[in-house]
C-alpha positions in Angstrom: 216.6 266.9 140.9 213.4 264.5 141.3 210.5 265.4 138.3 207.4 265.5 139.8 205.2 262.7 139.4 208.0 259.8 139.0 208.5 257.7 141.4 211.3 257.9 143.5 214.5 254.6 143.2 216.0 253.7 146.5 218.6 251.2 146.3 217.4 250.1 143.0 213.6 249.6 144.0 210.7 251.9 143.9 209.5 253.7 147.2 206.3 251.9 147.6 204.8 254.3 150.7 205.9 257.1 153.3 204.9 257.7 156.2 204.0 260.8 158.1 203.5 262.1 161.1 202.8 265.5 162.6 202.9 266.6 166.1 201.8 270.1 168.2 204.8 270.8 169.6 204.0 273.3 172.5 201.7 270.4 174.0 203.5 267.3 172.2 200.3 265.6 170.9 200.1 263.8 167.5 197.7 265.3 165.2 198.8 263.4 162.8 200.0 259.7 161.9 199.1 258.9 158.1 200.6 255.9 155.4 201.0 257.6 152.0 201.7 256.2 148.6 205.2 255.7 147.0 204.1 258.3 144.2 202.4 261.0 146.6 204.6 263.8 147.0 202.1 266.3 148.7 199.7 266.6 151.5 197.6 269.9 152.3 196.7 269.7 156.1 193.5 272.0 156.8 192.0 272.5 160.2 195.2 273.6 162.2 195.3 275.7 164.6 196.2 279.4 164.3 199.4 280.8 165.5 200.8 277.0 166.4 204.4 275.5 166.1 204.1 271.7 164.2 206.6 269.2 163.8 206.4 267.1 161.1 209.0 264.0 160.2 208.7 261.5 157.0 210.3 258.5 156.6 210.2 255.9 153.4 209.2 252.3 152.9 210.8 249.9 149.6 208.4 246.9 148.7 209.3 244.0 150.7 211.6 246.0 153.5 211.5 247.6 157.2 210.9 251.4 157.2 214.1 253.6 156.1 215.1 256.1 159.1 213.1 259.6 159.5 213.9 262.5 158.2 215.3 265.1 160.4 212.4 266.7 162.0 210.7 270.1 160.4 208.9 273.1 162.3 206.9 275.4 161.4 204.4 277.5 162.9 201.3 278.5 161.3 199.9 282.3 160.6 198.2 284.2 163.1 193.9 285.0 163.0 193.6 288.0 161.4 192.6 291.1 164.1 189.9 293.8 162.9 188.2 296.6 164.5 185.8 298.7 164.0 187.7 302.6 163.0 185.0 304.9 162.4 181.3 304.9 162.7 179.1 307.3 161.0 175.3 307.7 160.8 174.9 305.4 157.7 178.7 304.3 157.1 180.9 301.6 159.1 184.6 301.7 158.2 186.4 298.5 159.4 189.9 297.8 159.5 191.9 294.1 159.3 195.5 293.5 159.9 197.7 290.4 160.7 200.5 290.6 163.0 202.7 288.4 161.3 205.4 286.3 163.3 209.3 287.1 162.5 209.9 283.6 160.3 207.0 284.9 157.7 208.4 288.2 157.2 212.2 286.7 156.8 210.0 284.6 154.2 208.9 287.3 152.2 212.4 288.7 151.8 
């Protein structure tokens, strides 16, 4: 297993960037096309759109040489808005009510 942090050997050499890109998949457009360094191991991607399938693939670059091959491609799709209604209304009271229909993946994910 890799420790967090250290960076990774390929073929004897430090990786010295990756590269990343990620893609909407029901409309194929790139959202995302980004040159990371050789000791970055994360990425948090904020402004995505609810309820929508991406498609990210990473590949790997040694100092001094061509880009390795991709990865094999990941999916995923994001969680849905939350829905809320109003459930009872009262002469000074309100009562509101918020729920999430969540997608078949997240609840095998929860299991």
């Amino acid at each position: 297993p890799h420790t967090p942090g250290v960076p990774l050997l390929f073929s004897g050499n430090l990786i010295a960037e990756y590269r990343l890109q990620a893609r909407q998949v029901a409309n194929n457009t790139e959202i995302l096309d980004i040159v990371l360094s050789g000791t970055q191991k994360s990425l948090v991607l904020n402004a995505l759109q609810p309820n929508t399938q991406y498609s990210f693939i990473i590949q790997a670059r040694v100092d001094g040489a061509e880009w390795g091959l991709w990865a094999k491609p990941t999916n995923m799709t994001t969680m849905p808005r939350l829905d809320l209604c109003v459930d009872t209304v009262g002469e000074n009271y309100m009562r509101l009510k918020w729920w999430r229909d969540m997608p078949d993946i997240y609840e095998l994910m929860e299991k």
